[in-house]
C-alpha positions in Angstrom: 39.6 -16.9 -29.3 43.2 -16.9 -27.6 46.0 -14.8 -28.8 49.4 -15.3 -26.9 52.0 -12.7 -27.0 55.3 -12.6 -26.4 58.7 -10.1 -26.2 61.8 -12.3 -26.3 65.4 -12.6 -26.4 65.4 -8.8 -25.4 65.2 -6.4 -22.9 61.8 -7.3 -20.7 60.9 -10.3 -21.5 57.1 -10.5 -21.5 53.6 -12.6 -22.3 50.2 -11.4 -22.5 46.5 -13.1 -23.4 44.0 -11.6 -24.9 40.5 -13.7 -25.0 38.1 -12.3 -27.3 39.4 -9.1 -27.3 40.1 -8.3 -23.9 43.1 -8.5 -21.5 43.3 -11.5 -19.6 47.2 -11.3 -18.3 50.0 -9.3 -19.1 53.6 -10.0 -16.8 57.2 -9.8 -16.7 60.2 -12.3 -17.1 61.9 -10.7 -14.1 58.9 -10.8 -11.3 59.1 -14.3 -11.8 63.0 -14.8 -11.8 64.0 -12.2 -10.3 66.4 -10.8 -12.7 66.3 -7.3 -14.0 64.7 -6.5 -17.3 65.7 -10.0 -17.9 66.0 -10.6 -21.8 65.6 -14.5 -22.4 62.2 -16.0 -23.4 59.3 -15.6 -20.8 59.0 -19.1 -19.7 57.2 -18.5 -16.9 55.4 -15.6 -17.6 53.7 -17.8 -20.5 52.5 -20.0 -18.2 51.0 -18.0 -16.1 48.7 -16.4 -18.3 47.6 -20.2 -19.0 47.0 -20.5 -15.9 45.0 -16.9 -15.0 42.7 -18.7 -18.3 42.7 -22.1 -17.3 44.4 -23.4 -20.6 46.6 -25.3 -22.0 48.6 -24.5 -25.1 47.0 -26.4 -27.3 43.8 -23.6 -26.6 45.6 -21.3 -27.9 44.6 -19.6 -31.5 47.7 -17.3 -32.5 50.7 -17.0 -31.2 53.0 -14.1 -32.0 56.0 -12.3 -31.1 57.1 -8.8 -31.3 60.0 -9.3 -33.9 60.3 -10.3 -37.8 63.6 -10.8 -39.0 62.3 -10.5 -42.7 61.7 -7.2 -41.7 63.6 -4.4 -43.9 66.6 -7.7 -44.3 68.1 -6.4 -47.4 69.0 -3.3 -45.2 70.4 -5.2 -42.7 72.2 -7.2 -45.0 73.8 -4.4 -47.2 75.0 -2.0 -43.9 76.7 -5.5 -42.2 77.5 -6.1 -45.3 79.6 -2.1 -46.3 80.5 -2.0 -42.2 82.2 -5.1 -42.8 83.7 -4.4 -45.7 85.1 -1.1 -44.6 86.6 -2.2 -42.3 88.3 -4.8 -44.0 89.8 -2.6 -46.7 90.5 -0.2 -44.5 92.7 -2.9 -42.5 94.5 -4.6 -45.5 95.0 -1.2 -46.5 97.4 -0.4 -43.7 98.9 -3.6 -44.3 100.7 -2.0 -46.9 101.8 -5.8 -48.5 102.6 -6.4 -52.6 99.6 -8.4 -53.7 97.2 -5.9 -51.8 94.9 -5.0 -54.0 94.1 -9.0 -55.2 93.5 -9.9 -51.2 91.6 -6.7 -50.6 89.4 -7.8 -53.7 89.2 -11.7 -52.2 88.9 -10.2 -48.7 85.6 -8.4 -49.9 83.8 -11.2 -51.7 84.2 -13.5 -48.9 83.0 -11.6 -46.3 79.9 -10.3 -48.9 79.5 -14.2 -49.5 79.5 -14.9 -45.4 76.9 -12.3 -44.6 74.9 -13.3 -48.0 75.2 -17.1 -46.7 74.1 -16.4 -43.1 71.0 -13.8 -44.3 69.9 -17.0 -46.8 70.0 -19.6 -43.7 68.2 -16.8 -41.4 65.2 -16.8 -44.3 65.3 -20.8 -44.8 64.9 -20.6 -40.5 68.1 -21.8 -39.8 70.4 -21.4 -37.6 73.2 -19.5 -39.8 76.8 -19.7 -39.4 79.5 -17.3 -40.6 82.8 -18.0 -40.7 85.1 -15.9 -39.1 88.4 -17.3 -41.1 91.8 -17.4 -39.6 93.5 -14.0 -41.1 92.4 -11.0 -39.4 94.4 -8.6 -42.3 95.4 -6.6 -39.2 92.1 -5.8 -38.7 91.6 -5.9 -34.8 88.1 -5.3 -35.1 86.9 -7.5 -38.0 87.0 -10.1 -35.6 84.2 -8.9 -33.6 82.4 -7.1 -35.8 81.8 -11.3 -37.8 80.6 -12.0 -34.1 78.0 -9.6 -33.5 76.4 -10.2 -36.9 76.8 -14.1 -36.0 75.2 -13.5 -32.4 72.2 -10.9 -34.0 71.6 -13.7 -36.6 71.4 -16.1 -33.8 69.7 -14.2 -32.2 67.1 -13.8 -35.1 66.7 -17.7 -35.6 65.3 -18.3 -32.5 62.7 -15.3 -32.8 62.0 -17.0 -36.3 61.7 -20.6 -34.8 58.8 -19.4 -32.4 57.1 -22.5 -32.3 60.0 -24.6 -31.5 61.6 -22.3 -28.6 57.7 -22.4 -27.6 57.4 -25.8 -27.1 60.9 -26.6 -25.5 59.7 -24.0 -22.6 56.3 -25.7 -21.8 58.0 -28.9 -22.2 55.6 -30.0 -24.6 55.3 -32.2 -28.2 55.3 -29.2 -31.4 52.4 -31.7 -32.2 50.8 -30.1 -29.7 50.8 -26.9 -30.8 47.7 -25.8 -33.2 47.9 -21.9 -33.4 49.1 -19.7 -35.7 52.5 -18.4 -35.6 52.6 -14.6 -36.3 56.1 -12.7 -36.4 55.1 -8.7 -35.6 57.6 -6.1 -37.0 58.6 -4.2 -33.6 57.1 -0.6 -34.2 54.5 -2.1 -35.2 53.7 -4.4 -32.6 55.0 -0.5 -30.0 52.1 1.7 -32.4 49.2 -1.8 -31.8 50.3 -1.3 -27.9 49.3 2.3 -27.9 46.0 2.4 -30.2 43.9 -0.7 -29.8 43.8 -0.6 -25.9 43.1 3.1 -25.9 39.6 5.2 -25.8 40.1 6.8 -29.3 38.7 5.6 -32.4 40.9 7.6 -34.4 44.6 8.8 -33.3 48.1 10.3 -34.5 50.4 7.4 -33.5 54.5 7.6 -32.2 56.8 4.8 -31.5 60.1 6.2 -30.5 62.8 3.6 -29.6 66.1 2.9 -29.3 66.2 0.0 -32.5 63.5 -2.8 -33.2 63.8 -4.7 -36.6 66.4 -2.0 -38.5 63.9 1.3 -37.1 64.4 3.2 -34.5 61.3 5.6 -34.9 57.7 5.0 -36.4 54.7 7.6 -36.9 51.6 6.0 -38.1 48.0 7.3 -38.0 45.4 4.7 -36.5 41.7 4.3 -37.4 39.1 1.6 -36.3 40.5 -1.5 -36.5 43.9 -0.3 -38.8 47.0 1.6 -38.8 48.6 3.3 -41.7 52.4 3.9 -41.5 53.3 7.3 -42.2 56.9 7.3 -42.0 60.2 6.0 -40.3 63.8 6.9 -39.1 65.9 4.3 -39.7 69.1 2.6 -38.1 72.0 4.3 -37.3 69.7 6.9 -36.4 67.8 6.8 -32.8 66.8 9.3 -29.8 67.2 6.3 -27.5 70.9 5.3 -28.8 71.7 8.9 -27.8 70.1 8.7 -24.4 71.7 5.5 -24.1 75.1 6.4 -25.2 75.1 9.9 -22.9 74.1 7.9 -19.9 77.0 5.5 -20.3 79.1 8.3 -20.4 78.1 10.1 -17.3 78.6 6.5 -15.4 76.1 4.7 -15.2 76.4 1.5 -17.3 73.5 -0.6 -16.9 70.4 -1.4 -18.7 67.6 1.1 -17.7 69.8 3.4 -16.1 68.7 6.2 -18.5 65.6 7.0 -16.2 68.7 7.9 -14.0 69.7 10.7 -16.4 66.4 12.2 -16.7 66.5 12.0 -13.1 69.6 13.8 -12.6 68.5 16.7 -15.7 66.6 19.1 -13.4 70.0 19.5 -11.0 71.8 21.3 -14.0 71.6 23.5 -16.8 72.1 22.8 -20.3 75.3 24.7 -21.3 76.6 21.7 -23.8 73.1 22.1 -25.5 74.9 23.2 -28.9 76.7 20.3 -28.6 73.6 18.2 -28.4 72.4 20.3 -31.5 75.0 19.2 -33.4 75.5 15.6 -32.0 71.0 14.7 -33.0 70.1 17.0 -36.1 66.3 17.5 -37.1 65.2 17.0 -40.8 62.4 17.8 -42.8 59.3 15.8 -42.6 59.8 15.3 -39.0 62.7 12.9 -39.4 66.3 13.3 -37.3 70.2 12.2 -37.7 72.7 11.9 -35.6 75.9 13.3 -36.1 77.9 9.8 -36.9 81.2 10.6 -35.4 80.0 10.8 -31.8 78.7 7.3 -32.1 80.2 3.4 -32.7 77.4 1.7 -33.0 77.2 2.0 -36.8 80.8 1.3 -37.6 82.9 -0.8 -35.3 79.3 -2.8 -33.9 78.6 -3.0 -30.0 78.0 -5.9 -27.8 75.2 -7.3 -26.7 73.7 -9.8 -24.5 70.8 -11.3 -25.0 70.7 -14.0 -22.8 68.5 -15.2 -19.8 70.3 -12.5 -17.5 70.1 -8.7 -17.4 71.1 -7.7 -21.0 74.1 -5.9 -21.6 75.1 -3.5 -23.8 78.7 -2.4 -24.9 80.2 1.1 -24.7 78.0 3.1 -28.1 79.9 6.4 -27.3 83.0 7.2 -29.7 85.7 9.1 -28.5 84.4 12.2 -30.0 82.0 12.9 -26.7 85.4 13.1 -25.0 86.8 15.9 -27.0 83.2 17.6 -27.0 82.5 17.0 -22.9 85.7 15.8 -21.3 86.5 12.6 -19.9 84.1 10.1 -19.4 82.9 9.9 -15.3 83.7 6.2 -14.3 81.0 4.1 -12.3 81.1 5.4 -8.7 82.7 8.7 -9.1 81.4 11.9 -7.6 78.8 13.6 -9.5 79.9 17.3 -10.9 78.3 19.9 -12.4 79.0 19.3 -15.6 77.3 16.3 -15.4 74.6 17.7 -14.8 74.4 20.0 -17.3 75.5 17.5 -20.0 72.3 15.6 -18.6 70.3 18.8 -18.5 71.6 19.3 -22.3 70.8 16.0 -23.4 66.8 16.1 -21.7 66.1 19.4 -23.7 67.1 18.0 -26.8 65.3 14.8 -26.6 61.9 17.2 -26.3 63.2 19.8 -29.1 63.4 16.5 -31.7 60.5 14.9 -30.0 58.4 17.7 -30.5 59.8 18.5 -33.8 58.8 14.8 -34.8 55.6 15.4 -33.0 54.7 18.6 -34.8 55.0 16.9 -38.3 52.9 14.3 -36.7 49.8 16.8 -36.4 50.1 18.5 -39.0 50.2 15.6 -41.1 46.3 13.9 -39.6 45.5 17.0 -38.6 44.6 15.3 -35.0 44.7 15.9 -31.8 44.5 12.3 -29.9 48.0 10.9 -29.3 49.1 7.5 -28.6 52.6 7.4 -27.5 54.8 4.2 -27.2 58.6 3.3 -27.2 61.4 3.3 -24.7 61.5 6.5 -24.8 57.8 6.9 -23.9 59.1 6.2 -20.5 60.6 9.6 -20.4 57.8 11.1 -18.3 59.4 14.5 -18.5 59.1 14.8 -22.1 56.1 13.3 -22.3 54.2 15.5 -19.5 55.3 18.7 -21.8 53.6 17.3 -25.1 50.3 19.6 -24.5 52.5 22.3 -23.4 54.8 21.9 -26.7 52.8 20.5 -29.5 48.9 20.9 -30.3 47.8 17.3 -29.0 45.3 17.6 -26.3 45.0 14.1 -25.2 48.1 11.8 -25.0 47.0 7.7 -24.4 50.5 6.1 -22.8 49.8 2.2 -21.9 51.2 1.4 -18.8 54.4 -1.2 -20.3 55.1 1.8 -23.1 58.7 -0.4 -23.3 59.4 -3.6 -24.9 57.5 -5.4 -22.9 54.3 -4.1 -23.9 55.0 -5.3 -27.3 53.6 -8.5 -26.0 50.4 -7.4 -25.7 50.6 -4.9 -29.0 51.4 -8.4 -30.6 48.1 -9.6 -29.2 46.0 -6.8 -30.7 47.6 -6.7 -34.0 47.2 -10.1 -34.7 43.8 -9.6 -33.2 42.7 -6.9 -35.2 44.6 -8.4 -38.5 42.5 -11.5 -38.3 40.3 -12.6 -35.7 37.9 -9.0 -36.2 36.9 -10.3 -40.0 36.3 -14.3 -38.8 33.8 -16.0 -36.9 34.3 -17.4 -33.7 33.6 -20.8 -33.3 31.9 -21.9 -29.6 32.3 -24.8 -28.2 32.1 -28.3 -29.5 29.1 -28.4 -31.6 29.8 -26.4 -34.4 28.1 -23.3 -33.8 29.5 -19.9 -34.4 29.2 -16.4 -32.9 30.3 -13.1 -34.4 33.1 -11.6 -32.6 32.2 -9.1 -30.5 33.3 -5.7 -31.8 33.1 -3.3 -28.9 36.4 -1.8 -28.6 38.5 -3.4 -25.1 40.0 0.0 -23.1 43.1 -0.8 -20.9 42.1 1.7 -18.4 44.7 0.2 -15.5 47.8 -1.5 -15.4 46.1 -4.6 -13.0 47.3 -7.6 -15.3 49.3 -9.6 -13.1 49.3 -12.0 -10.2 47.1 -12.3 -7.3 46.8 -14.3 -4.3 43.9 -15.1 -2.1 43.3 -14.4 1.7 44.4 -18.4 2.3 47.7 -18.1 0.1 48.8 -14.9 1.8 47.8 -16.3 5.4 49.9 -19.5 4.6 53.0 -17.6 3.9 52.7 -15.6 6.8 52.5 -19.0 9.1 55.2 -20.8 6.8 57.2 -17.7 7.7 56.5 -18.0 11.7 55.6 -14.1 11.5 53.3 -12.3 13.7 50.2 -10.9 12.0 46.6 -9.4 12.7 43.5 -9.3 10.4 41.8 -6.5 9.6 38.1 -5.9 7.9 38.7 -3.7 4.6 37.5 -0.5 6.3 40.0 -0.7 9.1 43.0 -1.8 6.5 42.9 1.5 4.8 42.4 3.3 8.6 45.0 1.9 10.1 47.5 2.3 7.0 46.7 5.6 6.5 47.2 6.4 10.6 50.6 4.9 10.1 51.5 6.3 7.1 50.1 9.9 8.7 52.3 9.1 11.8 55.4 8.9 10.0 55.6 5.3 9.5 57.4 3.6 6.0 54.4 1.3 4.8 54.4 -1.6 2.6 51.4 -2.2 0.2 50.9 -5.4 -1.5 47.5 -5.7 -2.8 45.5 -7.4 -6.1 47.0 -8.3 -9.0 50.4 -6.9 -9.8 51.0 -3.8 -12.1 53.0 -4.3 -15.8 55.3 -2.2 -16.7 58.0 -0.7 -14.7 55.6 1.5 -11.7 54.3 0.6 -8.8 50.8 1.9 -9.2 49.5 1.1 -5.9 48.9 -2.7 -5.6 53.2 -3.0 -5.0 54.4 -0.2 -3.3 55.9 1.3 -0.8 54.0 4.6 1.2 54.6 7.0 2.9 54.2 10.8 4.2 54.8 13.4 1.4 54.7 16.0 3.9 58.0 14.9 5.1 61.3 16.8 4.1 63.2 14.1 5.4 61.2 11.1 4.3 63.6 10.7 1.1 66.5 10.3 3.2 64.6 7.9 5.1 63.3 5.7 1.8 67.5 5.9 0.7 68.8 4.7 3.8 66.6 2.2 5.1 65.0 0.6 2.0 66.0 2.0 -1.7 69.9 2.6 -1.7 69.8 4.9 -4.7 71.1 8.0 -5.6 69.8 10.9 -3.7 69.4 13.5 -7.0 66.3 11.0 -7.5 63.2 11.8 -6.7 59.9 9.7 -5.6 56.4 10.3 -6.6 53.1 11.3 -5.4 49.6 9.5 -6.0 46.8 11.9 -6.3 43.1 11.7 -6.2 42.2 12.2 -9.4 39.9 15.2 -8.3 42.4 17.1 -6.3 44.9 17.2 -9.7 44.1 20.7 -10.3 44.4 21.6 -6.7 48.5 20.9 -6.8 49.5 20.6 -10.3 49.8 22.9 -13.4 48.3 20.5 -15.7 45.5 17.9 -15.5 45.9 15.5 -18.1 44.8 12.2 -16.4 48.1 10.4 -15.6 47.0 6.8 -14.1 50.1 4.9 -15.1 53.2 7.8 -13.9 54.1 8.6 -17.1 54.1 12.4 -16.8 55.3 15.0 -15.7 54.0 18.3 -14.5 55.2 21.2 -12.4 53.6 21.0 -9.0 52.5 25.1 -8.1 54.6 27.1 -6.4 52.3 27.2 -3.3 52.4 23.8 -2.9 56.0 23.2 -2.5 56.6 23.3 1.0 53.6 21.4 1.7 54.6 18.0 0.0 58.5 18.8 -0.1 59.1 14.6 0.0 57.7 14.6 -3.5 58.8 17.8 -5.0 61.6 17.8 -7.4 64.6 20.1 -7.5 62.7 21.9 -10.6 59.5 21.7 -8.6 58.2 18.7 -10.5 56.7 15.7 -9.8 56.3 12.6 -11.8 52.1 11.9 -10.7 49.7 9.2 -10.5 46.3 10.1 -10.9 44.1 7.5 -8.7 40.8 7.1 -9.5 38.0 4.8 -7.2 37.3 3.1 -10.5 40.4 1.9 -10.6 42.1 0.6 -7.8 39.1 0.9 -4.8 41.6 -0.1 -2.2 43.9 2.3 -3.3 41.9 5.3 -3.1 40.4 3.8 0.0 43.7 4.6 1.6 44.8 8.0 0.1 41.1 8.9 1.3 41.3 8.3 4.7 44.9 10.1 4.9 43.2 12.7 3.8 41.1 12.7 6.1 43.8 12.8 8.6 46.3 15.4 7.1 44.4 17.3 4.5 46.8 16.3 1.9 45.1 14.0 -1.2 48.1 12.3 -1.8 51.1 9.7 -0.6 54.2 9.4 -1.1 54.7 5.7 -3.7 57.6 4.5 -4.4 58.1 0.5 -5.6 58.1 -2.5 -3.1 61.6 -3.6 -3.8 65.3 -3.0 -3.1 67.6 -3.0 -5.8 65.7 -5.9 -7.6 62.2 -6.2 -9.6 59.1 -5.4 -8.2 58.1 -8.3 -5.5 55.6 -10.5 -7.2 54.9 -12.8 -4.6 53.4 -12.9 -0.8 57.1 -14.7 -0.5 58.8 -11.9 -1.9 56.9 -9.2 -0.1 57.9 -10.9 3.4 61.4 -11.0 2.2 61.8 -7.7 1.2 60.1 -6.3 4.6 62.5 -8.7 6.3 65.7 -7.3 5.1 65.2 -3.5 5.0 63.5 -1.2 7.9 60.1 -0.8 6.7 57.9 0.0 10.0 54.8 -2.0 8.4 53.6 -4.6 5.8 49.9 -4.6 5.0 49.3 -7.5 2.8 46.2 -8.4 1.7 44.2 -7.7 4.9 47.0 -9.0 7.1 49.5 -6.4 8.6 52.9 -7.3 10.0 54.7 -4.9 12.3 58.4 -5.1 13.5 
């Protein structure tokens, strides 16, 4: 049995294919179009998973998609609904004009009757339209608040017309479509991501997001083949909208750029933290608000883009973080020390609700096995202080925590909703197997695309580049001799990583022992901010050698303070707080991987690298194409690809 999964029209675009249970693909939009958490439907990341199964379509079982607009729709409907309304009045109130009180009562059914209207059509599957009218009642805002609900709604008819946007990217007949169509609410499809591919059988579970289907958080408790919701914070309300917001404030205005702020934390401290305190507010039963005034998201709307590009969003901050920090810093400007600390601030209240959210989790299953999911999942600071903060003793963190690994929670939820209590039919002749119940553990982040010795060779000659072949043995000696001698080392190996790290098959290398080697990854290859720091890979045996903790961390998602005596040892991976955001690397797997960090160890007694992703202000290179490309135009010293290495 196939099960297709897909993220669309949002951030990360994304497919995956499950066969039976088990992973066959998992990808990115961008790696394939090159755009940055590109947010249109995965086109091309649909048909490669065909492609890794040898499939068509019309193989495929259940299709399903990591949104459901029915989802929590009366909710929608009354806040557009009261937001629209308010403003309205509010406008025709300042008109002041005899007669105001019959048009401020006409002025609210209408705009009742257009959201009503457009909610009906968006249940029928239709495209909805909601008229806008000519009279704006003075109302600058009305205006664009009637075109955000129009675009969302839009935006929602094409997530509920799956099998039609589907077909139009394949370029095939709806005829020739015979799965199922699934639409999976958002959290759910985040809590799926975190459970079914992980080693426990029974687990506390935490999606916390920015929004998804009206929710911005979700706890849940998972068991076998189920999850039971436990509660929710709902919209306005959201840990990542605050994130969001504070990091459009400090400057930096694009989508992603919160990994920025968490970057930049450590170099402060967090004076405005009362601030912060009153800005997100903790609840009982685990829940959180935010302080409405410092936000505009729930009253005037913000745009966003959706489209086949980058998505954008508008400005979510309110004046009211101006009177409570000072001016907003503009794009570009010098960094100061109170940005800093308002980033410092903002970091130690994400954990304080986080754990407070957390807390009530455990104490509420009374267990200690934690899958973690979300956007926010991604902050690895946070999360590598959950077993110092909370009484979870294993945390499970899939390697696409974001959006786009609810593509593959899609998979397994429709997976474990249906095909675990049906036979599966093989072949042509009618006979039927019982699905095979062992549970599938995503172990690696490997689910992407490969080439072979002849495609990589090809390139290289298409490219008229000089190259020399080396046996496996002597690949991982003569990288690790380079990368020991100082040299900035591409690595493009196996199938690609999903998810946002480079976990060793697309990466760049090099010597942690280096003070200066971030300077050199800034000004010959990454051109990013210098308060950023890169990350080591670790042999998973030497963890406790250099680290405080040793929670396995295979996919970079944590973490931990590296000890003291270490620092001056690996300074090119130390953070300013004496951090550093790990990858545990295991010969189980990625072989090659560990093949390499072995033999530098060997050579400089340090069980680690320097790894940093193979690209340069774009997405992770995909291709043997893009590899060359990217070693073409920056100043890396070496490109071992495949068994192939190019030198300048």
């Amino acid at each position: 049995m196939y099960i297709l999964g897909i993220n669309a029209y949002h951030g990360d675009a994304a497919a995956a294919l499950i066969k039976d249970g088990r992973i066959v693909a998992a990808v990115e939009e961008e790696r394939f179009n090159r755009i940055k958490h590109c947010a249109g439907f995965p086109t091309e990341s649909v048909k490669y998973c065909l492609r890794v199964a040898g499939i068509e379509i019309d193989a495929v079982d259940h299709v399903g998609i990591s949104r459901d607009p029915s989802a929590h729709l009366h909710k929608k409907v009354l806040f557009a609904a009261r937001r629209l309304g308010h403003r309205g009045t509010e406008a025709r109130r300042r008109t002041n004009k005899p007669g105001s009180e019959k048009q401020e009562a006409e002025g609210s059914r209408q705009e009742t009757t257009t959201i009503t209207e457009a909610s009906e059509a968006l249940l029928r599957g239709t495209s909805p339209t909601v008229r806008e009218g000519s009279n704006e009642n003075g109302n600058g805002n009305r205006r664009s608040i009637l075109r955000q609900i129009r675009d969302r709604l839009g935006n929602a008819a094409k997530v509920r017309d799956l099998s039609k946007e589907l077909a139009t990217a394949l370029g095939v007949p709806g005829s020739g479509l015979r799965a199922h169509f699934h639409n999976i609410e958002h959290h759910r499809a985040h809590l799926a991501s975190s459970f079914f591919v992980s080693p426990f059988e029974r687990a506390a579970l935490l999606s916390i997001d920015g929004f998804g289907d009206f929710v911005s958080t979700m706890w849940a408790e998972g068991e076998g083949n189920s999850i039971e919701i436990l509660g929710q914070v709902e919209y306005p309300h959201s840990t990542g909208i605050v994130y969001t917001a504070t990091t459009q404030f400090l400057g930096f205005p694009y989508y992603g750029d919160e990994g920025k702020v968490m970057g930049l934390a450590p170099h402060g401290t967090p004076r405005f933290i009362e601030q912060f305190r009153d800005l997100l507010r903790t609840e009982e039963d685990g829940k959180f608000s935010l302080n409405l005034d410092y936000f505009r998201h729930h009253a005037e709307g913000v745009d966003m883009t959706w489209d086949n590009g980058s998505p954008k969003i508008g400005r979510i901050f309110s004046d009211e973080y101006a009177r409570a920090f000072g001016p907003p810093r503009k794009e570009g400007e010098p960094l100061t020390d109170r940005d800093s600390d308002i980033a410092a601030s903002l970091q130690l209240r994400l954990e304080e609700v986080a754990f407070h959210t957390l807390n009530h989790l455990h104490q509420r299953t009374g267990l200690t096995d934690l899958g973690l999911s979300g956007g926010v999942a991604y902050n690895s600071v946070m999360n590598g202080k959950i077993l110092l903060h909370t009484p979870f003793r294993r945390v499970f963190i899939q390697p696409a925590a974001g959006d786009s690994g609810t593509a593959l929670g899609v998979c397994y939820q429709i997976w474990n909703d249906v095909a675990q209590v049906v036979n599966l039919r093989r072949g042509g002749d009618g006979d039927r197997t019982q699905v095979n119940n062992s549970r599938y553990i995503m172990d690696g982040a490997y689910t992407g695309p490969e080439f072979s010795a002849e495609e990589i060779r090809r390139e290289l000659e298409n490219s008229k580049l000089k190259s020399k072949e080396y046996s496996d043995q002597e690949l991982t000696e003569r990288a690790a001799r380079d990368i020991a001698d100082g040299a900035v080392v591409g690595w493009f190996q196996g199938r690609m990583e999903f998810g946002p790290r480079a976990l060793g098959n697309r990466s760049i290398v090099a010597d942690p022992r280096r003070a200066n080697m971030r300077d050199i990854l800034n000004q010959r290859i990454k051109k990013r901010e210098p308060f950023r720091p890169f990350a080591p890979s670790i042999l998973a045996e030497h963890v406790a050698d250099y680290f405080e903790q040793t929670h396995p961390a295979p996919t970079m998602l944590m973490v931990y303070q590296i000890k003291p005596e270490r620092h001056a040892e690996i300074p090119a991976v130390t953070h300013v707080d004496g951090s550093g955001r790990l990858q545990t690397v295991s010969r189980e797997m990625n072989p090659r991987y560990y093949q390499l960090i072995e033999e530098f160890h060997k050579l400089s007694g340090v069980p680690m690298v320097l790894n940093t992703s193979f690209n340069e202000n774009e997405p992770i290179v995909c291709t043997p194409r893009d590899a060359i490309d990217c070693f073409l135009k920056t100043k890396m010293d070496v490109l071992y690809i495949g068994n192939y290495a190019l030198r300048r």
